[in-house]
C-alpha positions as semicolon CSV with decimal commas, in nm:
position;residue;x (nm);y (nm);z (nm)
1;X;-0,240;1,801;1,441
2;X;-0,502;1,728;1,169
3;X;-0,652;1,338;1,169
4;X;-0,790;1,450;0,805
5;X;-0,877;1,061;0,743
6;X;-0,960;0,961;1,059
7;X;-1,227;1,224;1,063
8;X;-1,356;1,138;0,695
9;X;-1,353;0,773;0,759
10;X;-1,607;0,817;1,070
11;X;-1,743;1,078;0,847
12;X;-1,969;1,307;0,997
13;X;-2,307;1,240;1,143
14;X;-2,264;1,209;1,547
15;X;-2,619;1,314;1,603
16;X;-2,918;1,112;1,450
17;X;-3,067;1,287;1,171
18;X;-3,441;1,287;1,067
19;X;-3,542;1,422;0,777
20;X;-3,845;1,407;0,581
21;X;-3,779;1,410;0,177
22;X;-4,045;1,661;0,103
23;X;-4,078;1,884;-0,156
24;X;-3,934;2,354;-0,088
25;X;-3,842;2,630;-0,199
26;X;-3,598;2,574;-0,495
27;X;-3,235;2,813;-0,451
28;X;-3,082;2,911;-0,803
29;X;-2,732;2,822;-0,675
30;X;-2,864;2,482;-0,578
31;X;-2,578;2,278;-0,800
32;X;-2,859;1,991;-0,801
33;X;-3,116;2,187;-0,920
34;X;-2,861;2,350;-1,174
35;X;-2,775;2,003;-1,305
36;X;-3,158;1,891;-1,298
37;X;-3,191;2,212;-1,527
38;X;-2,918;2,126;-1,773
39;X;-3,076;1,725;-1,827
40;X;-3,383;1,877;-1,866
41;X;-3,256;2,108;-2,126
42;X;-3,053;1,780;-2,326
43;X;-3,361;1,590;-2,282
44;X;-3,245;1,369;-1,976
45;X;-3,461;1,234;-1,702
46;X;-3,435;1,450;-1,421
47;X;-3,372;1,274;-1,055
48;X;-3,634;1,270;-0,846
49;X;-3,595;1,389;-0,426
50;X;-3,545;0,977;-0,420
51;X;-3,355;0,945;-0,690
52;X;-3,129;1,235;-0,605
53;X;-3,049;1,069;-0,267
54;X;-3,014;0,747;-0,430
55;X;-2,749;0,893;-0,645
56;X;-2,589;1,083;-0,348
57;X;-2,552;0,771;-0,131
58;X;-2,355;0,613;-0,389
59;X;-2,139;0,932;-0,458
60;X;-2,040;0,861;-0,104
61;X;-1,969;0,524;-0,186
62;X;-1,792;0,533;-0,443
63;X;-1,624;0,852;-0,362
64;X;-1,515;0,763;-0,049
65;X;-1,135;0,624;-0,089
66;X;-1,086;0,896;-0,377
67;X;-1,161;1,171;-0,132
68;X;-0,914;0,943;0,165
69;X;-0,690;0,950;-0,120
70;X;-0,678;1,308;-0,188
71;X;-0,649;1,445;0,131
72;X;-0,358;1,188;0,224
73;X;-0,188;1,327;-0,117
74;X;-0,258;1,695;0,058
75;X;-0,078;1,596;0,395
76;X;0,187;1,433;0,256
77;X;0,263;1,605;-0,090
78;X;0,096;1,968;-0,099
79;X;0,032;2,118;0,219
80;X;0,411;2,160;0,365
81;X;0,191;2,280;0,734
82;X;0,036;2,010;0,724
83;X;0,207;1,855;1,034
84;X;0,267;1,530;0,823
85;X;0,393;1,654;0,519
86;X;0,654;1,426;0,344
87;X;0,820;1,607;0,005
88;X;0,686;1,748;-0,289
89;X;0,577;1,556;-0,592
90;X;0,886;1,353;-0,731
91;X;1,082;1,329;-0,430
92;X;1,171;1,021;-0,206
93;X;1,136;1,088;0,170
94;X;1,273;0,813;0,394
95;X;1,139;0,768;0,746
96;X;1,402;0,653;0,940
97;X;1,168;0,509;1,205
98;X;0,867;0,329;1,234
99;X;0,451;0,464;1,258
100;X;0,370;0,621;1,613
101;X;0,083;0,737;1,785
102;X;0,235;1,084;1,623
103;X;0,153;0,982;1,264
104;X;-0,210;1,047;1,207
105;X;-0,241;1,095;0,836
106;X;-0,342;0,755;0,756
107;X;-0,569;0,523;0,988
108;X;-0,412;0,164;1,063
109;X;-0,064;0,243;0,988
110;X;0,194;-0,004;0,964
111;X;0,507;0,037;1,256
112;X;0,660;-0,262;1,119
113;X;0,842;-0,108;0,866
114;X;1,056;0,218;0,806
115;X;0,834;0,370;0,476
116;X;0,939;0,550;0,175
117;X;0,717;0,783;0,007
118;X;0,712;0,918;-0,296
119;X;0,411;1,091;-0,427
120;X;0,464;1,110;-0,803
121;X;0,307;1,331;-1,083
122;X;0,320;1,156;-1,413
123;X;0,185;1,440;-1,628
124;X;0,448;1,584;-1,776
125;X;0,629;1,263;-1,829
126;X;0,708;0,910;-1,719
127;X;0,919;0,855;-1,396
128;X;1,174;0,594;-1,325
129;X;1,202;0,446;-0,980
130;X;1,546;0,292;-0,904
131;X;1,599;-0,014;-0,625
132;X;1,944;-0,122;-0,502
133;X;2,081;-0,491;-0,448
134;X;1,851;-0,561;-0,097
135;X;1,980;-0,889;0,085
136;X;1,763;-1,191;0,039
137;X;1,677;-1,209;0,399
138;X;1,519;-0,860;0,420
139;X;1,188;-0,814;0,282
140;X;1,091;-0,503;0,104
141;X;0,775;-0,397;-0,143
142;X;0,763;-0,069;-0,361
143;X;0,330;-0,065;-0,381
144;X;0,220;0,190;-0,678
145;X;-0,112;0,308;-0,565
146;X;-0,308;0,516;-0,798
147;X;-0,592;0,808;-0,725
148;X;-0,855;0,513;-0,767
149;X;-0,703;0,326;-0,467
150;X;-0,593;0,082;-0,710
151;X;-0,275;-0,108;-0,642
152;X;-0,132;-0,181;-1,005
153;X;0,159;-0,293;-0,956
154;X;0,486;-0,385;-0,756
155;X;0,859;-0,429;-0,678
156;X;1,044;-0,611;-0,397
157;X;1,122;-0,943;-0,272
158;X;0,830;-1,153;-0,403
159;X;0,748;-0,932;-0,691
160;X;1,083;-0,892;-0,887
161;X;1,344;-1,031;-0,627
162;X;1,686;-0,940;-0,441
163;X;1,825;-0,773;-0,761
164;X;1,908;-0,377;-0,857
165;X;1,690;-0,255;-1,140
166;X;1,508;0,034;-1,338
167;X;1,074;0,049;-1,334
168;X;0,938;0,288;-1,569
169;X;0,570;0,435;-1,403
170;X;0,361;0,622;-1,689
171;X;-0,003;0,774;-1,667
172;X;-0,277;0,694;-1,803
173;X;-0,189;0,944;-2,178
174;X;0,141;0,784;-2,199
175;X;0,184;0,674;-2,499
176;X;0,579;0,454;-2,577
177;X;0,761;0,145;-2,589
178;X;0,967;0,039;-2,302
179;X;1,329;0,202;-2,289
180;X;1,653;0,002;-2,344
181;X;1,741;-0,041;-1,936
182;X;1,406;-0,090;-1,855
183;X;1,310;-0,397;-1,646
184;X;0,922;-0,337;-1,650
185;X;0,635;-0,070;-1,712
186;X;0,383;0,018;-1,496
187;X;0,057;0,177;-1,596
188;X;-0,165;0,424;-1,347
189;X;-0,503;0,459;-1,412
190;X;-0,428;0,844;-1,298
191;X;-0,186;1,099;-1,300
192;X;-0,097;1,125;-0,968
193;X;0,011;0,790;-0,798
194;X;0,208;0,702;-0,477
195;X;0,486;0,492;-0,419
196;X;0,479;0,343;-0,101
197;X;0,812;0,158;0,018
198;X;0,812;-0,075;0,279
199;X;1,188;-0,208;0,423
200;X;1,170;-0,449;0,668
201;X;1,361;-0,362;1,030
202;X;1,490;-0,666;1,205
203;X;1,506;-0,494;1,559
204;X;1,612;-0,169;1,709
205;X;1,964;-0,141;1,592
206;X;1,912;-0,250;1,239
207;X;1,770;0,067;1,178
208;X;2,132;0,175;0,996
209;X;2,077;-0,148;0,768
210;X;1,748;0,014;0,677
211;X;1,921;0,306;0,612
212;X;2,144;0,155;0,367
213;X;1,885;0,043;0,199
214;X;1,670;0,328;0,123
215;X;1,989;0,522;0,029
216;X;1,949;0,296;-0,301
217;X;1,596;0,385;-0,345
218;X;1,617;0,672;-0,661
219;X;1,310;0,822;-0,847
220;X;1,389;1,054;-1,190
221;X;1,206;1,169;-1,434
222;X;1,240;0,946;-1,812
223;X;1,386;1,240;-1,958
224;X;1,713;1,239;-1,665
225;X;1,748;0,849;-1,684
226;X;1,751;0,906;-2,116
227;X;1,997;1,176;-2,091
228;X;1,739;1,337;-2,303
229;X;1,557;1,740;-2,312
230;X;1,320;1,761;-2,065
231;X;0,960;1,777;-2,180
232;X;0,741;2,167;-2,051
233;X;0,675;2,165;-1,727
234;X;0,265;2,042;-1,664
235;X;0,058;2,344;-1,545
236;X;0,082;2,458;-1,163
237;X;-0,263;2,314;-0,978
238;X;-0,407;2,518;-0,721
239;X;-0,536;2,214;-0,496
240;X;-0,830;2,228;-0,310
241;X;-0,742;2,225;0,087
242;X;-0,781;1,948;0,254
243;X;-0,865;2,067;0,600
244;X;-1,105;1,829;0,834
245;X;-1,342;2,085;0,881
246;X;-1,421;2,148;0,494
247;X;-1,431;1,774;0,447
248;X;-1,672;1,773;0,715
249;X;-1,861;2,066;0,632
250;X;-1,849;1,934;0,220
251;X;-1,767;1,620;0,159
252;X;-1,888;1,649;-0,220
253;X;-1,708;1,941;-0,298
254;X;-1,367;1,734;-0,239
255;X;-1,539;1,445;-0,482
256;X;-1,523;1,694;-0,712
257;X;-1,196;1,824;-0,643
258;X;-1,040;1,430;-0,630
259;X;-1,237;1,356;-0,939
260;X;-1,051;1,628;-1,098
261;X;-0,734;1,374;-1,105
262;X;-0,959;1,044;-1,224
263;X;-0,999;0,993;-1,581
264;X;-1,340;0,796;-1,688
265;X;-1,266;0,438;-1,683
266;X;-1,506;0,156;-1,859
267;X;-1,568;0,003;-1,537
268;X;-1,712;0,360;-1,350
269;X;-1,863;0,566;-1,669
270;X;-2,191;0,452;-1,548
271;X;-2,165;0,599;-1,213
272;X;-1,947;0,917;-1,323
273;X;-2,251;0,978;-1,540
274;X;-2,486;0,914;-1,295
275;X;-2,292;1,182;-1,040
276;X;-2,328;1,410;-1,314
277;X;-2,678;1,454;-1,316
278;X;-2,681;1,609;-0,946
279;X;-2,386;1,827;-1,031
280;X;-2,126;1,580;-0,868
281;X;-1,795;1,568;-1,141
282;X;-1,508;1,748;-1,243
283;X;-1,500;2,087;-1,295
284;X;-1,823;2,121;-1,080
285;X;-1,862;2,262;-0,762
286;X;-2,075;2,014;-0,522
287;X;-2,147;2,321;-0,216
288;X;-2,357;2,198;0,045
289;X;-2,433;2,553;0,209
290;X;-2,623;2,628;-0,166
291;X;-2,892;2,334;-0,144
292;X;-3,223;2,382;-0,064
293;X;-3,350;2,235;0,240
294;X;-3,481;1,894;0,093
295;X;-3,164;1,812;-0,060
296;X;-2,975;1,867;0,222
297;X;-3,164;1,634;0,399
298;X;-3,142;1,399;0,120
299;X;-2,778;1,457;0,094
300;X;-2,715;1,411;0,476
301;X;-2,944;1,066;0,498
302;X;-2,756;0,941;0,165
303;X;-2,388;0,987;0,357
304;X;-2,566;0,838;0,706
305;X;-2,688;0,539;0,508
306;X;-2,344;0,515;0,270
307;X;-2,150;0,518;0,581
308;X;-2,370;0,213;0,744
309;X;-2,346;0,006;0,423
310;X;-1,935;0,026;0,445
311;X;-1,978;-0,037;0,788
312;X;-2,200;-0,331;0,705
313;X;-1,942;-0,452;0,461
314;X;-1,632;-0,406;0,721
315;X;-1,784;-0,662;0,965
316;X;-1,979;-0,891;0,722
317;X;-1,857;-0,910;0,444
318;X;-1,537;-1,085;0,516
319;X;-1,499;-1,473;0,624
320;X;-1,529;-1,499;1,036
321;X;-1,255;-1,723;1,145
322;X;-1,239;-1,741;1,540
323;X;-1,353;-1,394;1,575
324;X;-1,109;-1,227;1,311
325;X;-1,215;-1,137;0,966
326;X;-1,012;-1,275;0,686
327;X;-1,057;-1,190;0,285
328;X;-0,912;-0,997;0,034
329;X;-0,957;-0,649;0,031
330;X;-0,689;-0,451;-0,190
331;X;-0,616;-0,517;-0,540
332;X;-0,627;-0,380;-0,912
333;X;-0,908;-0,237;-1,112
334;X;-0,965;-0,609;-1,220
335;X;-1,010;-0,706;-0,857
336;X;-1,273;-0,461;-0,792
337;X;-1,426;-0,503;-1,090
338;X;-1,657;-0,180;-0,993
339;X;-1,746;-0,298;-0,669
340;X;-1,776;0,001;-0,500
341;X;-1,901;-0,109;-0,203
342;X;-1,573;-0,349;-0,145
343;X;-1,326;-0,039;-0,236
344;X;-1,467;0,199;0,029
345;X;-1,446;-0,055;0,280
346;X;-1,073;-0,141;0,197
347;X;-1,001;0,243;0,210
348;X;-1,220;0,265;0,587
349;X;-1,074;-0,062;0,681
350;X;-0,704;0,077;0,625
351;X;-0,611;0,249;0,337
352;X;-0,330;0,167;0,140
353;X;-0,311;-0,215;0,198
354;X;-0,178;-0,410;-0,037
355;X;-0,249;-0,744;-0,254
356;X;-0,327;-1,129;-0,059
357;X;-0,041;-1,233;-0,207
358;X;0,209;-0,958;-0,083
359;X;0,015;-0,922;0,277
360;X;-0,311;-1,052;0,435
361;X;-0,456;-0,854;0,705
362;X;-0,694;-1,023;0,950
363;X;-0,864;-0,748;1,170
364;X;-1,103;-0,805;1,454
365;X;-1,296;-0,601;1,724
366;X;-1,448;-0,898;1,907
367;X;-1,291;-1,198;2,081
368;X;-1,368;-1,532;1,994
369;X;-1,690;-1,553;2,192
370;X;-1,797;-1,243;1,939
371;X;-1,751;-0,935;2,240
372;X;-1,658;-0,653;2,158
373;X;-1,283;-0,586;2,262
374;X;-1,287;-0,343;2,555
375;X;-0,975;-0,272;2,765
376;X;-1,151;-0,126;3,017
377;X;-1,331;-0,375;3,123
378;X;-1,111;-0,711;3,024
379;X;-0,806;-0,880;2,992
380;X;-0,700;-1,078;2,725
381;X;-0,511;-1,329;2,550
382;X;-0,400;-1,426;2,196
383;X;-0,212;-1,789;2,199
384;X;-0,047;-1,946;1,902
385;X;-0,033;-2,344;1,921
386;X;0,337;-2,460;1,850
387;X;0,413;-2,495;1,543
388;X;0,098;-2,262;1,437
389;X;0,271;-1,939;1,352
390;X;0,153;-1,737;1,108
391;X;0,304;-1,918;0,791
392;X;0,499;-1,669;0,572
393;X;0,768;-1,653;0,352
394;X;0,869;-1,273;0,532
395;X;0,713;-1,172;0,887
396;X;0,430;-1,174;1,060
397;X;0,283;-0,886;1,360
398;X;-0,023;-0,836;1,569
399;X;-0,017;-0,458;1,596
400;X;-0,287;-0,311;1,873
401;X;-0,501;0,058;1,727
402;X;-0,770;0,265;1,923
403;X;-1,127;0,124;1,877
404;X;-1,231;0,465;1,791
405;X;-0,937;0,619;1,605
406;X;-0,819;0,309;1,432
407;X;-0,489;0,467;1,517
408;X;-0,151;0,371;1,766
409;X;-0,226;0,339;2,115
410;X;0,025;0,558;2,327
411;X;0,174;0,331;2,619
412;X;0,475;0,336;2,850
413;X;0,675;0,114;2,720
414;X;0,627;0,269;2,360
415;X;0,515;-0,107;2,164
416;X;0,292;-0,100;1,935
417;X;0,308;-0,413;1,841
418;X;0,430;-0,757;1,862
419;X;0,613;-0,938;1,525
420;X;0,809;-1,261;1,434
421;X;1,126;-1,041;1,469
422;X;1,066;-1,021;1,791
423;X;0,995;-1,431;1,844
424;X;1,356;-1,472;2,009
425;X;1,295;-1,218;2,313
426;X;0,912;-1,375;2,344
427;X;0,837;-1,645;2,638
428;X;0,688;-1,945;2,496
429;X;0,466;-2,167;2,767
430;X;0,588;-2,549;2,830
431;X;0,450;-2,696;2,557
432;X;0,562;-2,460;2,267
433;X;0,275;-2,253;2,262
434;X;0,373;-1,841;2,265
435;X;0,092;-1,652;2,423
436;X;0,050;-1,254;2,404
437;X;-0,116;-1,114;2,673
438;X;-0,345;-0,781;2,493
439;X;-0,449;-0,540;2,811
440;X;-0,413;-0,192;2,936
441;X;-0,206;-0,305;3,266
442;X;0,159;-0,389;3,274
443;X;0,111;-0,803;3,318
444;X;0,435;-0,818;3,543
445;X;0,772;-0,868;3,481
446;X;0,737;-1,244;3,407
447;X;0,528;-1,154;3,127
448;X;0,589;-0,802;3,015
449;X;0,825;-0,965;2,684
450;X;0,475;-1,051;2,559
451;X;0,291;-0,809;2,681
452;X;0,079;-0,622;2,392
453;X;-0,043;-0,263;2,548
454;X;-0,411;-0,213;2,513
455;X;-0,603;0,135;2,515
456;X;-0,829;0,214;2,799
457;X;-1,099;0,153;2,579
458;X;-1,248;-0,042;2,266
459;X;-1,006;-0,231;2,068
460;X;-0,892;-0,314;1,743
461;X;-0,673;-0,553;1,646
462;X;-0,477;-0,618;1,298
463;X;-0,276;-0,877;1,206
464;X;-0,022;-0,903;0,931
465;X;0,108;-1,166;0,749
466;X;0,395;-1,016;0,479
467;X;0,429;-1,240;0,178
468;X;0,220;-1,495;0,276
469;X;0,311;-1,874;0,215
470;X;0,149;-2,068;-0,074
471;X;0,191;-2,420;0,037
472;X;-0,027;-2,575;0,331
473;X;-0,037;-2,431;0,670
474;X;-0,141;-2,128;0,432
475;X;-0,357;-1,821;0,495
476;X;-0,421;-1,832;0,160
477;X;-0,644;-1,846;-0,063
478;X;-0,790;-1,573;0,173
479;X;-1,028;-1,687;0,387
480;X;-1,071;-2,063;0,288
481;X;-0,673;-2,145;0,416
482;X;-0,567;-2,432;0,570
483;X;-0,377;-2,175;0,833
484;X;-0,706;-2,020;1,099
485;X;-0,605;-1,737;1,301
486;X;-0,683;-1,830;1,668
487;X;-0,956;-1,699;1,834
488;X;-0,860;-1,397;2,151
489;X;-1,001;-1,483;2,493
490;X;-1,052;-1,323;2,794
491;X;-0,788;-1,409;3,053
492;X;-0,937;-1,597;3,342
């Protein structure tokens, strides 16, 4: 089974690479040479070997969710071998379960809550997504995600409440006032968006209640929810593969083949032009087997060095509280406010997350003395005072991943994680405290209720907190909250 953005997300690059930038033997299918030709001919500065890396290390950059993006869209929407394929374009598919080790198409993924998905295509015309009457008491989010990673906008519990209604999603050509029936109107920055639905499972048996649920969930095209002629049918797209060897093998050919699906925007003309002088853009064909030999050694050092800065960013450039890392990471175009940087590591961090105010996510790989998380070679613990749960206005869950894979650890007694669902089966200690014990080894039967299976290896940990609370103990505003995460130690 393909781990398309596992693979892209520890892109590449196992071996250390040494290149010298030095000046060859120019190829005429060299697409950076071919764009260097066409400036020259309009009168713009061609890149230098420097310059040309430069440029190519923030391709990668900025590039980086877009491509996560596309190749998640391929699994789920296009490729129907993919092994996780969903439904085509338009369609709702309900998982009636939660995320297993099995589900490999997106790193970090959430087994709290029976998804949704609909991947939707907005070119021909609007589409209309439908929610039923959901009891107050169960939390659910519809998260529109567009090709940019961008999360612009929402329905659910905290967004628009308990209540049945009609959302109209349009691209980014749409042009329209909102129909009679209407609640609200979305706008995607791209044609191609994803609805992501999360339903919230109380335990094991409420899975029917879930059910229930999503059979209310209803997506239709404006034209069907009108009663009016359907518009023509938008042009069949021959999609570029997404296959984790030819993301390996090219990862700027797939920019191009994302970017394809990404209208300019104000806020990234400046860097879509600047890809454009090395032949990185829409319509263009990025090969690597074509460059000569000092631009793929510029190429290779600009994704080894793009790769360290998101890495950089993942484990400094979030607020350290007791060993876990706490900010805000997903948001709108406004949030980002072009910082590319930030968006690639939300994507390599987990993509898909949503808003601080619909979920916080504090993620560690250390324990509060700052090791590294091994479960080879320790125990540990994670204890939360009494009265110091995780303060939200939904539920809360520690859920364990691989250190390497970032994905759901395979263990005997099939948990994955451990949630405020669960808080009535839990142990708590004498003095209110509830402590969760995070190793490889069954604890004992005294202890197994809070026993959180680790991998025999490195570690990572995430931590959600759905619709966060407002009012003090609060996570939020993220990272400065009055509510700290404690710190994991090794068991003595």
């Amino acid at each position: 089974m393909k781990r398309q953005n596992r693979t892209i997300a520890h892109l590449l690059l196992a071996s250390t690479v040494s290149f010298t930038l030095f000046a060859g033997c120019e190829k005429e299918t060299d697409p950076v040479s071919r764009a260097a030709k066409v400036d020259e001919k309009e009168g713009i500065a061609v890149p230098s070997l420097e310059e040309t890396k430069a440029i190519a290390e923030e391709a990668f950059i900025f590039g980086l969710p877009l491509v996560m993006n596309y190749a998640v869209m391929q699994e789920f929407a296009v490729d129907k071998n993919s092994g996780q394929f969903k439904a085509p374009f338009n369609q709702i598919k309900n998982e009636r379960r939660v995320a297993t080790p099995e589900d490999t198409a997106v790193i970090t993924p959430n087994s709290d809550t029976p998804y949704s998905i609909c991947w939707l295509d907005l070119r021909a015309e609007p589409m209309v997504i439908s929610v039923p009457s959901v009891e107050k008491e169960r939390y659910y989010a519809v998260q529109l995600i567009d090709s940019n990673t961008y999360n612009y906008g929402y329905i659910g519990s905290r967004a628009t409440g308990s209540e049945p209604g009609d959302y109209l999603v349009v691209g980014p050509d749409w042009k329209g006032e909102k129909p009679a029936g209407i609640k609200q109107v979305f706008s995607s920055t791209t044609p191609f968006s994803l609805a992501l639905i999360r339903t919230q499972l109380f335990n094991a048996g409420d899975m029917p209640g879930v059910e229930r649920v999503q059979a209310g969930y209803k997506v239709q095209p404006l034209s069907a929810f009108l009663e009016t002629p359907a518009p023509p049918a938008a042009p069949t797209i021959n999609f570029v593969p997404a296959t984790t060897a030819g993301i390996k093998a090219n990862f700027y050919e797939y920019l191009d083949a994302s970017l394809e699906f990404v209208p300019v925007m104000p806020v990234d003309k400046e860097i879509r032009t600047k890809l454009a002088t090395i032949g990185i853009g829409p319509g263009k064909k990025f090969s690597f087997k074509d460059l000569s030999a000092e631009h793929k050694a510029a190429v290779i050092l600009a994704m080894k060095e793009g790769d360290a800065k998101v890495d950089k960013f993942l484990s400094t450039g979030m607020k350290n509280i007791n060993g876990w890392n706490v900010g805000a990471f997903f948001g709108d175009a406004a949030f980002y406010k072009g910082d590319w940087l930030m968006r690639a590591g939300s994507a390599k961090g987990g993509l898909l997350g949503n808003d601080p105010v619909e979920a916080m996510y504090p993620y560690t790989r250390v324990d509060a003395a700052g090791e590294p998380l091994d479960g080879s070679k320790h125990n540990y613990t994670l204890t939360f005072a009494a009265g110091q749960l995780p303060p939200v206005n939904a539920f809360w869950s520690v859920t364990m991943y691989d250190g390497k894979s970032q994905l759901l650890v395979a263990n005997p007694i099939n948990r994955y994680l451990i949630n405020s669902p669960m808080l009535p089966t839990l142990k708590k200690n004498a003095d209110g405290s509830v402590t969760l014990y995070i190793q490889k080894d069954n604890p004992g039967a005294d202890k197994e209720s809070n026993w959180l299976p680790a991998p025999n290896d490195t570690i990572y940990l995430v931590m959600r907190l759905y619709w966060p609370k407002t009012e003090a103990p609060s996570i939020l505003p993220a990272g400065e909250g009055s509510w700290k995460p404690p710190g994991i130690l090794q068991a003595k």
